[in-house]
C-alpha positions as CSV (number, residue, x, y, z in Angstrom):
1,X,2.6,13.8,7.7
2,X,5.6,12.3,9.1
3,X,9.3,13.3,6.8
4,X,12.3,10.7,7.1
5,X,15.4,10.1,5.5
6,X,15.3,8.7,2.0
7,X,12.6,8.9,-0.4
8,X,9.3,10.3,0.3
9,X,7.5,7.4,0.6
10,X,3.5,8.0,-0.2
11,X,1.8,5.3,1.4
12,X,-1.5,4.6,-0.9
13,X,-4.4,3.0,0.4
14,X,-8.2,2.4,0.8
15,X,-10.7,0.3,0.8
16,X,-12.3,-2.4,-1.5
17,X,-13.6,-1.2,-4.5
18,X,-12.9,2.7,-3.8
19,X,-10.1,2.7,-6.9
20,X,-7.0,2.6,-5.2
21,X,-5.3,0.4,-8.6
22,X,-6.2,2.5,-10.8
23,X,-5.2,5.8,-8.7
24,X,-2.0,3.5,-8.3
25,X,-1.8,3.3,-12.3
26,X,-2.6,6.6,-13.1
27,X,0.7,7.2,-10.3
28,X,3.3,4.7,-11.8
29,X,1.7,6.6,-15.4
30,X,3.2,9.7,-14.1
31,X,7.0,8.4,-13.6
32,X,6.5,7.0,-9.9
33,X,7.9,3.9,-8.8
34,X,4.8,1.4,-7.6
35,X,5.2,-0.9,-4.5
36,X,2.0,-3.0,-4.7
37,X,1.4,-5.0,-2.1
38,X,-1.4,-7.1,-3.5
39,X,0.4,-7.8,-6.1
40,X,3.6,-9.5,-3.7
41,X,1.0,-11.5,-2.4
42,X,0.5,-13.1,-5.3
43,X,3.6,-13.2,-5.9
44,X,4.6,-15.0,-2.6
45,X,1.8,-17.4,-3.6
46,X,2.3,-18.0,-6.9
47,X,4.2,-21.1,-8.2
48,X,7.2,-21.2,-6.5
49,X,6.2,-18.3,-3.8
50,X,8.3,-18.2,-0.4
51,X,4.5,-18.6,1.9
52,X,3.3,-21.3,-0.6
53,X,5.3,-24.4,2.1
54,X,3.6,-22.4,5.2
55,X,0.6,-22.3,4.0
56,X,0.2,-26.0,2.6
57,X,1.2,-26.8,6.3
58,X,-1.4,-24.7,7.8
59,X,-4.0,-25.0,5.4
60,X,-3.6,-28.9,3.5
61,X,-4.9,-29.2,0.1
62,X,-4.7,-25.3,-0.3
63,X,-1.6,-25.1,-2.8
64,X,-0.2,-27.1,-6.4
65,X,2.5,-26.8,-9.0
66,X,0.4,-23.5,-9.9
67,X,0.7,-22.6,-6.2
68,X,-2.3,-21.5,-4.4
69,X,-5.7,-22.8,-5.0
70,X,-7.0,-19.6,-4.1
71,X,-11.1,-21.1,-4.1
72,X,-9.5,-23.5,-1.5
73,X,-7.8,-21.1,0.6
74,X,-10.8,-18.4,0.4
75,X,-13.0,-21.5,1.9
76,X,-10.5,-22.6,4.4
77,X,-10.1,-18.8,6.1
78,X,-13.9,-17.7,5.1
79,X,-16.0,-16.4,8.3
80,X,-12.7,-17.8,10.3
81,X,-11.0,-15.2,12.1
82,X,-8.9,-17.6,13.5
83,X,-7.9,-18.9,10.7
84,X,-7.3,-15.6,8.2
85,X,-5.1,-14.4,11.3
86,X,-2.7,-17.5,10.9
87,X,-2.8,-17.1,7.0
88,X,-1.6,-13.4,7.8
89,X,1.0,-14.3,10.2
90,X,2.7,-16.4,7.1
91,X,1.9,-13.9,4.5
92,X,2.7,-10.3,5.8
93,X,6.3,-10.5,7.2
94,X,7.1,-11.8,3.2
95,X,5.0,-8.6,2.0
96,X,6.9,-6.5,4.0
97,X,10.2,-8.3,3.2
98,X,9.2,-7.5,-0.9
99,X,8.5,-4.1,0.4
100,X,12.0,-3.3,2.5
101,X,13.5,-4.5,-1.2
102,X,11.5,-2.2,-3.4
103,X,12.4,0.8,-0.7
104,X,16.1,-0.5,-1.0
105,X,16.2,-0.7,-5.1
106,X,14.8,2.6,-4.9
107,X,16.7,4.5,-2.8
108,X,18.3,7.0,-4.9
109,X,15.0,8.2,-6.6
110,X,13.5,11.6,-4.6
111,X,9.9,10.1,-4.8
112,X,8.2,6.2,-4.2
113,X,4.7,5.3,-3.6
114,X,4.0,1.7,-1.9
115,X,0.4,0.6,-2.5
116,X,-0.6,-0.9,0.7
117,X,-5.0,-1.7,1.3
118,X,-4.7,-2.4,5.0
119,X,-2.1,0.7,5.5
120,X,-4.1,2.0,8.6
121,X,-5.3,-1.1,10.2
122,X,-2.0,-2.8,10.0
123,X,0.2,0.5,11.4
124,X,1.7,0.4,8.0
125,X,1.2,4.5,8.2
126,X,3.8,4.8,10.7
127,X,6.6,4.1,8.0
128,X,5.4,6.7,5.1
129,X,5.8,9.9,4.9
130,X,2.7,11.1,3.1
131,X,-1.1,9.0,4.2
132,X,-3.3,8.9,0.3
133,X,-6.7,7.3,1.1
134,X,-9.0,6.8,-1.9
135,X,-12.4,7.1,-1.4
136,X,-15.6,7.4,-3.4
137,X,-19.4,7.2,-2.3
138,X,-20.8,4.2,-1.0
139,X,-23.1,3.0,-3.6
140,X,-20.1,3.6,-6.0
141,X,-18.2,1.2,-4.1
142,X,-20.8,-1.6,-3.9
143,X,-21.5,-1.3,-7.1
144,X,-18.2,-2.1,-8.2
145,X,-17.3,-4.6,-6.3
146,X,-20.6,-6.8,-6.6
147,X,-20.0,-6.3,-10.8
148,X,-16.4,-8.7,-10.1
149,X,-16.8,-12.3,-10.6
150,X,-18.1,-14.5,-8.1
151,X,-18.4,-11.8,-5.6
152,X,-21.4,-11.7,-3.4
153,X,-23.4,-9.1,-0.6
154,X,-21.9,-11.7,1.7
155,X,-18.1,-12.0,1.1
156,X,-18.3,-7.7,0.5
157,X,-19.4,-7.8,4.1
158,X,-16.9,-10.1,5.2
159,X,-14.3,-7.9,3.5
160,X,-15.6,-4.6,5.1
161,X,-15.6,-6.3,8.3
162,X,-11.9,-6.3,8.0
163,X,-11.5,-3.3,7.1
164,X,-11.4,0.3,8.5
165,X,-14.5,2.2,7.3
166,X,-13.8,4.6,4.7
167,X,-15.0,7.5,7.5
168,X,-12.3,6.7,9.8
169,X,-9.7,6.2,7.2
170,X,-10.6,9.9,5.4
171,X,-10.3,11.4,9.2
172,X,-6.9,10.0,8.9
173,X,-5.5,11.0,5.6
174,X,-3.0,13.5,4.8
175,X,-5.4,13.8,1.2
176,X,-7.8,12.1,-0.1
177,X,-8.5,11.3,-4.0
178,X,-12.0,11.3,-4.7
179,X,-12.8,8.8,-7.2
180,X,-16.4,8.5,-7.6
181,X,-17.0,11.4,-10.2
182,X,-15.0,10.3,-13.0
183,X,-11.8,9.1,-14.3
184,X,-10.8,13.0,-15.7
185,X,-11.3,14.5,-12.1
186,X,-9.4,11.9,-10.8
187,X,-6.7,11.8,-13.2
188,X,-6.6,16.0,-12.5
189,X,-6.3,15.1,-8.7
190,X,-3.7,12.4,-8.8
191,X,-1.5,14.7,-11.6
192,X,-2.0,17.6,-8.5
193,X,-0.8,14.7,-5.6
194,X,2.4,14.1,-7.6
195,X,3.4,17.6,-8.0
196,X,3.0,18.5,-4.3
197,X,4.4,15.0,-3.1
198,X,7.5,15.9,-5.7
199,X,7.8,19.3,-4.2
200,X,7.7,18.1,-0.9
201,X,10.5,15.6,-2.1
202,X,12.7,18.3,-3.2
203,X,12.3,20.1,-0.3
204,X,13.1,17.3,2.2
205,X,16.2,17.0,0.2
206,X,17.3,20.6,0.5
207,X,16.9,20.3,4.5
208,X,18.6,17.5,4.6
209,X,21.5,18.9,2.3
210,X,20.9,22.1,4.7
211,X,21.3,19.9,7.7
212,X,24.3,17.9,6.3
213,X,26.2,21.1,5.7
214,X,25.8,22.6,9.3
215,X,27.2,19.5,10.7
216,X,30.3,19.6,8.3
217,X,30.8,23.0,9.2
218,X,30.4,22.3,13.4
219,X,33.0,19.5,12.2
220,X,35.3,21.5,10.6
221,X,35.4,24.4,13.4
222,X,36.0,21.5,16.1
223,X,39.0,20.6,14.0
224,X,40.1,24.0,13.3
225,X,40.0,24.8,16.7
């Protein structure tokens, strides 16, 4: 756990399939403000996004008026390192750009939670305060993600490829949500994250208030004296 300046910032992640939205959900449910990074991708990719002219210049015939035609662009960067890696170099510093603005509009509130899946793998950790990793079992997990639409053994592989294993990022966690044995017990667990994480909040404010007042003091003895 790393405590800055500002809001506690509760970096949420995890890895396909393991419920990280709907943790996020039950989160923003519970009076939290939401960062979520998928969603910013979308949006920089939607009609009109700020990575849609990059990307049509990288990847031709992968954007429209509707912005990106995400069947082309899955087939352009599918099983091509190379290629994901430039599509990421485009996409990420406009994520985090969305991301620096959510921190910024939300600045006064004790308490933010940015919703982040690569989190670990992309050193995003090092600016939270507080490391969430969802996990559930692995059959839970497959068996979710192979239920979505068009997704395959295949593209799950190529996905988890990317991705930390769910091991390493548990060993790295400051908690973990469980998610795997129902929606109450998780509900329970996120209700018992938000309490502590407000706590911790409040606390962070009080030492920096505490901190702030012994250098006001210090200042007013120097000028006394």
């Amino acid at each position: 756990m790393r405590v800055r300046r500002g809001p506690l910032v509760v970096g949420l992640t995890g890895s396909i399939g393991m419920g990280k939205s709907a943790v996020a959900a039950m989160c923003a449910r519970l009076g939290v403000p939401v960062f979520d990074a998928d969603a910013a991708v979308r949006a920089v990719q939607g009609p009109g996004g700020r990575a849609l002219a990059a990307i049509e210049a990288a990847f031709p015939g992968t954007t429209g008026p509707l912005g990106v035609d995400r069947a082309a662009l899955g087939a352009a960067v599918f099983g091509r390192p190379e290629a994901l890696a430039v599509l990421e170099r485009i996409v990420h510093p406009e994520v985090a750009r969305m991301q620096a603005l959510f921190l910024r509009r939300h600045r006064g509130r004790r308490l933010v939670l940015v919703d982040v899946p690569l989190l670990l793998e992309r050193g995003g950790w090092r600016r939270v305060d507080l490391v969430v990793v969802v996990s559930a079992p692995a059959r839970v997990q497959r068996a979710r993600v192979l239920a979505r639409p068009g997704m395959t053994i295949a593209k799950l592989d190529a996905v988890l490829a990317h991705q930390m294993p769910d091991q390493t990022k548990r060993a790295k966690a400051d908690v973990i949500i469980e998610t795997g044995r129902g929606r109450l017990v998780t509900w329970r667990a996120v209700r018992r994250l938000v309490r502590a994480a407000r706590a911790l909040a409040r606390a962070k404010r009080l030492s920096h208030l505490s901190r702030a007042h012994a250098r006001n003091r210090a200042r007013y003895r120097d000028h006394r004296a």
